[in-house]
Each structure stands twice: as structure tokens, then as C-alpha cells.
N, C-alpha and C positions, 0 to 999 in steps of 0.2 A: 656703631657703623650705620651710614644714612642707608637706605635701599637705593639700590640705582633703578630705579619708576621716582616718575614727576606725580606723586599723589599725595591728596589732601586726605587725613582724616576727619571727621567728625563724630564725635561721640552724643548720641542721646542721654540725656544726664536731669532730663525736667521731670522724672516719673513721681507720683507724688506717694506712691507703696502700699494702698489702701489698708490691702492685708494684711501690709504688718504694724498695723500701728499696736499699741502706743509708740512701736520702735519708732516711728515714721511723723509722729503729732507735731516735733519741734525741725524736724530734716527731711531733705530729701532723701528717694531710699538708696539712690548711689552713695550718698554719706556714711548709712547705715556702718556701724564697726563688725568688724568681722574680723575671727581669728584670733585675737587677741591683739595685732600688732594694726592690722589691716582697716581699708574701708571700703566696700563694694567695689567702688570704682577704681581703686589700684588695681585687679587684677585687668580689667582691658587697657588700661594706661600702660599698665607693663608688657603686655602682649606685642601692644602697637609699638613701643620702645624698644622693645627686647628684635625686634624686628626689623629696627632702624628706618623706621616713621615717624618721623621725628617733627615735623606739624601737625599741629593736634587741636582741634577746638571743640570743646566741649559744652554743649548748647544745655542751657540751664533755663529753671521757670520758680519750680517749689520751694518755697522754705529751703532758699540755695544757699544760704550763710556761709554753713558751717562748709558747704562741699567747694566753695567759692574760695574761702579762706585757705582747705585744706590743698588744694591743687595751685596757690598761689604759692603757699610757702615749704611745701613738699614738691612739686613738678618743675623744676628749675632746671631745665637745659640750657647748652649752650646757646648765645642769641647772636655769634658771628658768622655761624656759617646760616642764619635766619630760621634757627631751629624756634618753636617754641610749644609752649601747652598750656594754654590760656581760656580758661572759661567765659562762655560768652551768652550771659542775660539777654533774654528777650530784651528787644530794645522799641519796638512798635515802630519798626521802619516801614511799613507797608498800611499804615494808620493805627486808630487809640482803638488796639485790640490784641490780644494776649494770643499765645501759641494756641491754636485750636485741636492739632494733632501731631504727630511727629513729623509727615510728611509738610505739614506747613512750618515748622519749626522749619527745617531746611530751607524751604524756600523763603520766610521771610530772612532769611541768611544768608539766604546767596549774594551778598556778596563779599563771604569769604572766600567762594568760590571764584568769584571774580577778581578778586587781588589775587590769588595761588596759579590760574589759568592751569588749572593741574591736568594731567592725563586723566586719568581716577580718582574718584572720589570713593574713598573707605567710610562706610557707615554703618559703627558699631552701637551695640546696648550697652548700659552700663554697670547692669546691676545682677554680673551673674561669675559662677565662682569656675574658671575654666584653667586650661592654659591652651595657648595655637600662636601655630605662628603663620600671620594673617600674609604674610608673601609667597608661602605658597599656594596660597584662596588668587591672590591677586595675578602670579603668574598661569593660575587655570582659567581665570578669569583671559586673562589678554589670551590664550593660544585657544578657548573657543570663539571667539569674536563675540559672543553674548553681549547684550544694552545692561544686563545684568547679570551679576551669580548669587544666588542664596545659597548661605552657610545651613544644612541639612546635616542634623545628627539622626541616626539609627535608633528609635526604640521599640519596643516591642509591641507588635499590632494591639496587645488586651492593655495597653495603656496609652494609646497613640490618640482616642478625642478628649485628651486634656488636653492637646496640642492645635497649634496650627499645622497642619499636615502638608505637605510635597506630592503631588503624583508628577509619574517624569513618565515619557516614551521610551521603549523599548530597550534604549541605549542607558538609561538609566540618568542620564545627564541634562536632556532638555525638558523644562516644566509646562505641562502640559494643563496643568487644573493646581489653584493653591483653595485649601481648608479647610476653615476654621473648623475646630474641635468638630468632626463627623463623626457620625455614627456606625459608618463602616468604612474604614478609613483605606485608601488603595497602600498596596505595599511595594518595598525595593523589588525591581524586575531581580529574577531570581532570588528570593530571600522570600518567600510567601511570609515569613512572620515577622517580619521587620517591616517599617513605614519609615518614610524620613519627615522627621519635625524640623520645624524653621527653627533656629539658634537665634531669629533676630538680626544678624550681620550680613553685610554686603556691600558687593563691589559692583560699584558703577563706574560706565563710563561717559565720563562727563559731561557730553553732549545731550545725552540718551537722559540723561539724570535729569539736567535742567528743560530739554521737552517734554518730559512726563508731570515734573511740577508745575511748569506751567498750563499743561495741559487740567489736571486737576484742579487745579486753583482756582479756574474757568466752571469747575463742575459745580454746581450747587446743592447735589447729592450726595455726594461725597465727603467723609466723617475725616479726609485730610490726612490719612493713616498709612505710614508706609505696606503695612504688611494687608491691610484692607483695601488699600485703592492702589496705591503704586506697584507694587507687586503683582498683583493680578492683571493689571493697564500693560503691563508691558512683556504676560506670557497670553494674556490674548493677544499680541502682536508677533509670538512665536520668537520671541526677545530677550527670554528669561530662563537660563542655568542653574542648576543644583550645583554644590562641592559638597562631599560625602567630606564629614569632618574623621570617620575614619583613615584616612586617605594622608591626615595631618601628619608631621613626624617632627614630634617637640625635641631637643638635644635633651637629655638627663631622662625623658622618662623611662618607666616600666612597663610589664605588659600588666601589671595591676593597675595603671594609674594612665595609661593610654586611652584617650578619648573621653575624658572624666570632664563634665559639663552640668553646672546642680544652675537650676531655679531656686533660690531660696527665697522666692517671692509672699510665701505663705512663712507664719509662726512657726509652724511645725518641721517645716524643708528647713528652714533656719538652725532650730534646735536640734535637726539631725544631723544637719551638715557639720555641726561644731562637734557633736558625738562622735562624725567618722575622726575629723582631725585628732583626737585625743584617745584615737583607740591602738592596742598595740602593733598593728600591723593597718593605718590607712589605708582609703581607695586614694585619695589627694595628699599628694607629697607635698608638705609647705618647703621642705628638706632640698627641694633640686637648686643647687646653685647654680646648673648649667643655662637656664630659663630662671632665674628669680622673681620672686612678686617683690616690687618695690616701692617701698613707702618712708618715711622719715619718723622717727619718735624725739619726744625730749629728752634734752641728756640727762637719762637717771643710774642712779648706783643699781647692780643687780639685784635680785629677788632674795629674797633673805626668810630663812626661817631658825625660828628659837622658840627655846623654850618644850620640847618637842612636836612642835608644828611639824606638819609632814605634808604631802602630796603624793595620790598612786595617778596612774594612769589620768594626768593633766599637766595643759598648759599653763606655765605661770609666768608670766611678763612682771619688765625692771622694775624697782622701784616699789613691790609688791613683799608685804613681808605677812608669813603666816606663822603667828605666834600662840604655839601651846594647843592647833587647831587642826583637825583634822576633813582634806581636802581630797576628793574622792572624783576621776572622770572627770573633769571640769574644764573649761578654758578660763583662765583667772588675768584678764586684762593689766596693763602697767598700770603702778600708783593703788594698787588695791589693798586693803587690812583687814585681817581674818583672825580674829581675837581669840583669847583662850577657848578653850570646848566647844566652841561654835565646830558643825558640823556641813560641811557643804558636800551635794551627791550631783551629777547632773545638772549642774548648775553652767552657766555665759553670765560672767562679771563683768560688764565693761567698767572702764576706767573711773579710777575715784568712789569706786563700790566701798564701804565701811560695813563689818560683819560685828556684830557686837557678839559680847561673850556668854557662848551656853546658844548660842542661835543656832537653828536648825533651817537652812536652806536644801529643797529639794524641786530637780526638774522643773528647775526656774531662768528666767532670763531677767536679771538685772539691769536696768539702764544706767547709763554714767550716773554718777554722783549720788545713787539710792543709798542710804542710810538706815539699816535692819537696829533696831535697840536691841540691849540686852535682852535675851531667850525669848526672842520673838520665834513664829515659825511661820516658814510659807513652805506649799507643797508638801504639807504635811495634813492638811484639814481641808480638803480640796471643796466643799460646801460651803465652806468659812470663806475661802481665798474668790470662789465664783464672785461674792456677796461684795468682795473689796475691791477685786483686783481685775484684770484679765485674763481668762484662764483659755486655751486652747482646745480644739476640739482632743488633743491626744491627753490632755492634762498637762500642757507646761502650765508654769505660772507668770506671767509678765509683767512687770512695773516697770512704767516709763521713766524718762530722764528725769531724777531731781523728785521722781513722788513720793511719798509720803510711806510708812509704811504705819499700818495701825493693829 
């Protein structure tokens, strides 16, 4: 169902993941797989879909192949009623010079903006595991009259300068100071131990959008950044609204699973986030068909096990057969093989993983197409695995796409 608002989405989709590489060495981190079935960037595609936003351009830079490809032949709406979701490369329309920040990605883009002549402009992140439904961010947005709204989640003041922080006025609504990870961070007017963090997302209105980037664009101080130049530029103009994402009300969820928002920008946020998915009672319901995450897979036969393979408490996608092997907590991606006596504990297999027989896989994150020989071990000798591989400050253990294992 379309929204009835005249608004453009845009998705940020050029991030290049630092912290997660090796996941990140050959992709962008919205590419990144997640879930077993998933790719970062399906969960805000489906938000905005799910939501009936139905133009969508998703602004790319990094090692965008793979996310390029995936959102061309997975993101196929209808194109008669001029729907689409189309990823859009830098393209050096403003001279021979690459996006410098995210706030200049828009702007050398505007003119997507300019073909759509939209009410609002929606400008989401791409690389984070949620669910919202961004219409009604968009309807608080129009009935305050704000140049802007920041999407603002609740988290607890003794972890709040990991964050970009929110201070609002009294009412709790209009932004009055935005800041980067402080040291004593202000909190929600009545909530003394709650702060609101930026989520990243926001609603602009159109006009208000394109005087600020041009405005910027002009600065020559300025690092070009939405949430460090543009955000701030337009609540020192007393221009700039918080939406409490509490405030959201997704169809299908729970009070377990209301207001569930993960960074998995770090290895470790990664490896945890896939731990909650596979535990017997989740904080994140992959399960709600009322809000789905949507994505496409190839056509494989189901997950198969023989030989007494088994699986406890994990995910195992099609195509994936676990023979004579025992699989423990895991998320085990489609197309994956888990040989006789190979043992996997806390393990993220993505796709095309090969587990040789007698292998012992622990508190590891596999990348597509890794290949374990027979009764190799990782995350078992964690001094060994520092010396080979990449090991996390918690102790996952991580081999990239296609590496080697020794």
C-alpha cells in the first residue's frame, strides 16, 4: 500500500564498516549477511516498504558490488504506478570527486530530489537491525512543523557516550543541543536515567533539506556530515525535533521485542546479535509476518540432515545439510555442509561455509565460501587463531570471505 505523503526516500548505503572487517574487506557493510537469510540493508528496505514508501534510492560509494547487485535483483517493485528501489553510485555530478560525507552524498544527489519534487525527504541508515514503521516518524514530523525530526531511541544514561546524544527542551520534543559521545550526557525531561541517542534516520522537509545542504556545501569547515553539520545547522536555528522511537507501534510485535534497535557495527554487536536470534526465547522476532523482513534467496531444496546430524538451539537455511554433525547455538546460512563429527558451538556460517569432518568450530564467524579441512580447529586455541586470523576483543574468531584456513 503506497503512503498517501508525496515523499522521497533515501537510503545511506556508502558506509565502508571499518570495524567489521574482515566482514567488510570485499563489501559494503549494508551488504554485510545477516541472519542467515538476510543483508543489513534489507531490514530498512523493508521498513520503508512495509510502510508503503515505495521510492527508494539508495546512495552507494564502497566496494558496492555485491549490495548493488543484491537490491537490483531482490528489490523489484512495481514500476507502473513509478514505484521503484534503485541504487545510485556516486556519480561525480558536482566534479572529479567522490562523496566526502553523507551530508554531501545527498547533496551531490539532489537531483533525485529534483525529479521526485517530493513533500519529504526520508533519510534513513542502512546498516542497522530494527523494525519501525517510519509513517508514523513522518506524520509527527508534518503535525510539528519542524525543518527536521531525529529518530531518538531511549538508552540508559551509564551507556549513553557511546552515542550521539539528543538534548530536547522541557517538552521533550524540540532539540535544543545534538552530542557526540559526552561525557555527561543530558537526559529525557522526566526519565533522569534515560538519554535519547540518534538512530541515524530522519525526516525532512524538503525545502529546509536542500537550504541546509546548500548551505553547508558553502562551509569549508565542515566534515559534510549529516548528523555533525546538518543536524546541528538546523537546531541552532530552533528547526530541529526528536521522535521518541518508543512512541513506534510496529503491527505483530511484543512487549519483549518493542523498540529492539542493535548497532552491529562492531565484530562483537554482530556476534551477539546473531546469539539473541538463536536463543530460545529472542529479544528480535525474525517470526513477525505482520511487519516482515524481506529479502529473496535462490531456489534451494530444504535443510537436510543425515546420518545423525542434528541441530539445538539454531538457525539452519535451505540448501544446507548437516551430516553425522553436531550443531550447537548457531546461525548456519543456506548452501552450507557440516561433515561427519565436526562440531560447531557459537558459530555465523554464512553461505557456502564447508565444515570438514572431525572439525571443531567455536565462537566463530565464517565468511561466505570459508573452507575448514578435515579436524582443523578454530576458537579452540585462541593464541593460535590471534597469530592466523582475526580474533575479537570478546574472543570471536573471524575469517573473511574465501580465506584460507591453516
Amino acid at each position: 500500500m503506497r503512503s498517501r505523503h508525496n515523499v522521497l526516500s533515501i537510503v545511506l548505503a556508502g558506509g565502508e564498516g571499518k570495524r567489521l572487517m574482515p566482514l567488510t574487506a570485499d563489501r559494503a557493510k549494508p551488504a554485510v549477511p545477516f541472519g542467515g537469510s538476510y543483508r543489513l540493508v534489507d531490514f530498512v528496505l523493508s521498513n520503508l516498504v512495509n510502510a508503503g514508501y515505495l521510492r527508494i534510492c539508495v546512495l552507494t560509494q564502497y566496494k558496492s558490488h555485491s549490495l548493488d547487485r543484491h537490491i537490483t535483483t531482490t528489490w523489484r517493485v512495481g514500476s507502473m504506478l513509478g514505484d521503484y528501489v534503485t541504487p545510485v553510485p556516486a556519480q561525480q555530478r558536482l566534479g572529479p570527486r567522490w562523496y566526502t560525507g553523507s551530508a554531501d552524498a545527498i547533496y551531490q544527489s539532489l537531483n533525485l530530489v529534483y525529479d521526485e519534487m517530493p513533500d519529504y525527504v526520508v533519510v534513513f541508515g542502512a546498516d542497522h537491525v530494527y523494525r519501525m514503521d517510519p509513517e508514523q516518524m513522518v506524520e509527527a514530523h508534518i503535525a510539528s512543523g519542524a525543518s527536521v525530526t531525529v529518530a531518538g531511541i531511549r538508552v540508559a544514561k551509564s551507556e549513553a557516550s557511546s552515542f550521539g546524544i539528543i538534548k530536547t527542551d522541557a517538552s521533550g520534543t524540540k532539540i535544543t543541543e545534538f552530542l557526540e559521545k559526552p561525557a555527561d550526557p543530558p537526559t529525557v525531561p522526566g526519565s533522569p536515567d534515560e538519554c535519547f541517542a540518534s538512530m541515524g534516520n530522519y525526516v525532512f522537509s524538503t525545502d529546509a533539506l536542500i537550504d541546509a545542504l546548500r548551505t553547508d556545501a558553502l562551509d569549508e569547515t565542515s566534515i559534510h556530515d549529516m548528523g555533525s553539520n546538518i543536524i546541528p545547522m538546523l537546531t541552532e536555528r530552533g528547526e530541529a525535533n526528536v521522535y521518541d522511537f518508543a512512541l513506534n507501534e510496529v503491527p505483530g510485535t511484543t512487549d519483549r521485542d518493542r523498540g529492539y534497535w542493535r548497532d552491529v557495527g562492531t565484530l562483537d554487536a554482530y556476534h551477539d546479535a546473531h546469539m539473541d536470534l538463536v536463543s530460545v526465547h529472542p529479544i528480535f522476532n525474525l517470526y513477525n509476518r505482520e511487519w516482515p523482513i524481506l529479502t529473496s534467496l535462490p531456489p534451494l531444496a530444504p535443510a537436510k540432515f543425515v546420518q545423525g546430524g542434528n541441530a539445538h538451539e539454531s538457525i539452519v537455511g535451505a540448501g544446507s545439510i548437516i551430516s553425522g554433525a553436531h550443531v550447537r547455538s548457531s546461525v548456519v546460512s543456506h548452501e552450507v555442509r557440516v561433515q561427519d563429527g565436526a562440531y560447531v558451538d557459537g558459530a555465523v556460517l554464512m553461505p557456502g561455509v564447508r565444515i570438514g569432518r572431525g572439525a571443531v568450530i567455536r565462537r566463530a564467524i565464517l565468511d561466505k565460501n570459508v573452507v575448514v579441512p578435515d579436524g582443523a580447529q578454530i576458537g579452540v586455541d585462541l593464541d593460535r587463531d590471534r597469530e592466523l586470523y582475526t580474533v575479537s576483543d570478546s574472543g570471536i574468531v573471524i575469517l573473511g570471505k574465501g580465506q584460507r584456513v591453516l
